[in-house]
Each structure stands twice: as C-alpha cells, then as structure tokens.
C-alpha positions, -999 to 999 in steps of 0.1 A, spaced: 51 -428 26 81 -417 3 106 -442 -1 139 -436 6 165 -423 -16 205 -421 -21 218 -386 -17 219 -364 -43 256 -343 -50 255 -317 -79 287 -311 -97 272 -291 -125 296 -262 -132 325 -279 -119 360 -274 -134 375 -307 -134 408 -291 -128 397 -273 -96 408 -283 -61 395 -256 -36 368 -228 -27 337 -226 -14 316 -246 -35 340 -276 -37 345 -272 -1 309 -277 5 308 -302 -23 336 -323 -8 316 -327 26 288 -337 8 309 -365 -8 328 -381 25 298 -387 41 277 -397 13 306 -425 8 313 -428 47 274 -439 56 259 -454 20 289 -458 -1 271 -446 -28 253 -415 -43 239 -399 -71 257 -371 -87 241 -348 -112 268 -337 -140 259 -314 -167 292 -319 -185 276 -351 -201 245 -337 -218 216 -353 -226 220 -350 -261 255 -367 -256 237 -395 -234 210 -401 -262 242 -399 -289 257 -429 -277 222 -447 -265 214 -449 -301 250 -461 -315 248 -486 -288 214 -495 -291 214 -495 -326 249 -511 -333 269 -523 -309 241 -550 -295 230 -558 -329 264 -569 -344 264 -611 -346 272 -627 -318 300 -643 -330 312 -605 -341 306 -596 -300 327 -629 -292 360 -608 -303 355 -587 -276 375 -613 -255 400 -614 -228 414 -635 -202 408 -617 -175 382 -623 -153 347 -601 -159 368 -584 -191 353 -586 -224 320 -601 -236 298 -612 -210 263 -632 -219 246 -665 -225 242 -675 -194 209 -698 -189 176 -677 -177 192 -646 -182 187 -622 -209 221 -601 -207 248 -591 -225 276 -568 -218 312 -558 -235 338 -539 -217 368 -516 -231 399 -518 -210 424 -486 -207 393 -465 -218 411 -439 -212 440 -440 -235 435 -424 -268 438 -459 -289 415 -484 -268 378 -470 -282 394 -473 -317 410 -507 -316 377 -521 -301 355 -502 -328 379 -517 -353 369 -553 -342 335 -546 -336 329 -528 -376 350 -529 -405 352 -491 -408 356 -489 -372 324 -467 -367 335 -431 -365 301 -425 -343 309 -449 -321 340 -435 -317 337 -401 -308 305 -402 -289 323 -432 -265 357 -411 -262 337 -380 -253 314 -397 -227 341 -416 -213 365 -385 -210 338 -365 -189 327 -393 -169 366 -402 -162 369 -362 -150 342 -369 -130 357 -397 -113 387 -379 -110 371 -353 -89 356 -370 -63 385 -392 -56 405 -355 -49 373 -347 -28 378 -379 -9 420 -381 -7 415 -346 9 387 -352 37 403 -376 46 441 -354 48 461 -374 21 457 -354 -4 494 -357 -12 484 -394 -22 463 -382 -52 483 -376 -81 501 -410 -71 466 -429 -68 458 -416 -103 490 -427 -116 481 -461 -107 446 -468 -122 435 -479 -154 397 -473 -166 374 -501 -181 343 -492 -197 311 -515 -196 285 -515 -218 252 -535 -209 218 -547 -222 190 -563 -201 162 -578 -216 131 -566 -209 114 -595 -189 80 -584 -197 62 -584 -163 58 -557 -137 78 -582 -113 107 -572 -108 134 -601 -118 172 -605 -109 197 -590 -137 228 -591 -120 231 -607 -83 238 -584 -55 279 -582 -48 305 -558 -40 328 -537 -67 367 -552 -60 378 -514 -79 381 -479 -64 352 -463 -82 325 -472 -103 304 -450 -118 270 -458 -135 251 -443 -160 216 -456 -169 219 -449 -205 180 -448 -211 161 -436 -181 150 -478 -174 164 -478 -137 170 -514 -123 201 -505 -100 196 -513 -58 220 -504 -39 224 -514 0 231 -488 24 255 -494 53 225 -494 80 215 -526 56 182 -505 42 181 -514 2 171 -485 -19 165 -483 -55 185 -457 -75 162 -438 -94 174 -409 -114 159 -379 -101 180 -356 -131 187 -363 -170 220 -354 -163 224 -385 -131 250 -409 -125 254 -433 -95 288 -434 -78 299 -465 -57 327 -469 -40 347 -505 -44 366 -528 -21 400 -512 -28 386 -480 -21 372 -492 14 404 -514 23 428 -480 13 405 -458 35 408 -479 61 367 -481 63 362 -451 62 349 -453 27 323 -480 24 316 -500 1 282 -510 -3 261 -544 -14 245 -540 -49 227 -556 -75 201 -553 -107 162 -562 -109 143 -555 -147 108 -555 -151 82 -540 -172 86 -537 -213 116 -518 -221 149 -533 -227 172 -518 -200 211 -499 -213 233 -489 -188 271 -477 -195 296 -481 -166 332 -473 -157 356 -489 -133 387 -469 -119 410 -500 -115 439 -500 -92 469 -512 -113 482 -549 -93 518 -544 -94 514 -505 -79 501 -506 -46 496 -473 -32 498 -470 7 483 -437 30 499 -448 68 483 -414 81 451 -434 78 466 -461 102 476 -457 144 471 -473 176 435 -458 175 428 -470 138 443 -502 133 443 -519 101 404 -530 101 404 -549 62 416 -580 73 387 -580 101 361 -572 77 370 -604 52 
C-alpha cells in the first residue's frame, strides 16, 4: 500500500515577478486548496539549484555547526525562539536563526560574529538561497491574496513582514526508530518554508482530516510550504494551518534550512472582504 503523500506544486520556470496567465492560473488553484485542506505542500523550485543547495550544505556543515559553542552563544536575542537554540537534555539539536534575512546587512553582521573574516562563502551562498527562497514565498502569498479576491492586500501584507532564517542540525540518533526532534506544534508566522538541506527527511506534517504524513522529497529541487497561525487567523480559516513536528533516525546527521515570513506586531494588516454575516470572524472560536 503506498503511503500517502503531501501534494506536489511545481513552480519551476516561474518569474517571480509574474502575477497572471495560464500557468499561474492553474498554479494558483493548485496552491488554495493545497493550503485550504493540508496546509501544507511540497513545491519543486528550480531557481535554487542543487549545486546552490549542496553550496551552503557544506559551509553550514562544515563551519557554521563546528564553530565553539561559546562562538554559536553570540547568536543571541531576546526574543522568544530567536537566536541560538540547543542544549536541551536528551536532545541532540542545535539551531541559529538570522532575523531581517532579507535586508542586505543581516547575513553579513551575523557572519561577522560567527568568523573573524566574516566568511565570504557563507555569505553569498546564504544571501543567494535566502533571496530565491524569499521570491518564492513571495509568490505563493500573491497566489493566495488572489484566490481568495484581496489581492489589493498584497503589496501591503509584504510591506509588513520581516524574514528570519533558521538553520538546524539533528543528531543522528543511530537507530532505525524513529525519535522525537522537535515536538509537534503550529507555526505563529504567515509562511514557513522548509528546506531539507541534505536529503535526511524527518519532517511530519498533519493534514486537516488529522492523517499524519511524512514529507519526503520526491525532487532535488523540494521545499515544504506551511502555512502559520497568522496566515489562518487573516484568512479567516480558509488557510489552514496544520500540526507538525520532527522524528530522526538512522546514521546521518539531519540539516534543514528554514524561513519564516513574520508579520511585523505594530502593522496589522486587515482584509474585511474575508468577513460577513455568512463568514463571521471564526479565530477566536478556534483558540
């Protein structure tokens, strides 16, 4: 019996800049109720290459895990799951995050505390990636802001979302059975998109009939796309924002890169079309 697995959307050929035609027609369809019934999906992207993917698996792998702890300690922050992340007991894990990816300083001034020549590699192959996968991003929520008839909202929404860019390492445990890496939970953002840097898959995602399914990678050029709470409480449901979580097993140490589009606090952004007498408000019901 095949198991079952999350749909499959290919962007490859896409112009990031393009908002119409046939193919992105279809492509947008494809999207709204992918997100409407799972919440999730995987989206094969050849803009990313797998030569750029195994770029920044190595400088990663290679450099960014293997710095001292108390080097990876710098990567702090006050805000809650911002910076370092690790050490917690029976858990082999540990994760830093760049916030304001997007902005043409934050990958340098994290590089800078990370190396003392601020590691040119680093740099560009984590600006590139980041860029593409942002565009990316960008893309579906226009997809979405337009099945759903608000596409006026977009440029606004953009306006009012900052980017922060995860990069993780799980252990590998060892045994073929399968262990918890991260429990399961829902995203708080808009938009998450994952990239499991080196093939190890671990990811489980909960689809809104309640089946779990594992997201296996069925192209080199994959990413998994997961809608967040803000994103389901703006859509008025009609996004959904799905349960997930990590298991690791087996022998191979498990890299994953992800990035948040984060609605900025002190901007909300509201779409009334997507409330009426037939629609109420339905967030506060859900929590």
């Amino acid at each position: 019996m095949q198991r079952p697995q999350l749909p499959v959307i290919d962007f490859s050929g896409f112009d990031p800049a393009a908002d119409r035609g046939p193919a992105w027609d279809a492509t947008r369809e494809q999207v709204m109720q992918a997100l409407g019934t799972c919440g999730c999906f995987e989206a094969v992207y050849d803009r990313i290459t797998p030569e750029l993917r195994q770029s920044l698996l190595e400088v990663i792998a290679k450099d960014l895990f293997r710095l001292p702890l108390e080097t990876k300690l710098k990567n702090a922050s006050d805000k809650v799951y911002d910076g370092y992340l690790g050490r917690f007991p029976n858990l082999d894990y540990e994760s830093l995050a760049i916030r304001d990816a997007t902005l043409s300083d934050a990958i340098p001034n994290f590089a800078s505390l990370m190396w003392p020549d601020g590691n040119p590699n680093f740099c560009e192959r984590a600006s590139s990636f980041t860029k593409k996968l942002a565009e990316l991003q960008g893309m579906i929520r226009k997809m979405v802001l337009q099945s759903l008839g608000v596409a006026e909202y977009h440029e606004e929404q953009m306006q009012s979302t900052w980017h922060l860019l995860r990069f993780s390492e799980y252990g590998a445990p060892g045994e073929e059975t399968r262990k918890v890496g991260q429990m399961a939970h829902r995203d708080a953002n808009l938009l998450t998109a994952v990239c499991q840097l080196n093939g190890v898959d671990g990811l489980r995602v909960e689809t809104r009939d309640g089946q779990w399914i594992q997201a296996t990678p069925s192209s080199p050029t994959s990413f998994f796309i997961i809608a967040g709470e803000s994103f389901w409480a703006w859509s008025n449901g009609k996004v959904y924002s799905p349960m997930h979580g990590v298991t690791v097993s087996g022998k191979e140490t498990r890299y994953s890169v992800l990035l948040f589009a984060m609605p900025k606090n002190e901007r909300p952004i509201q779409a009334p079309e997507l409330v009426d007498d037939i629609h109420p408000p339905c967030w506060c019901k859900q929590l």
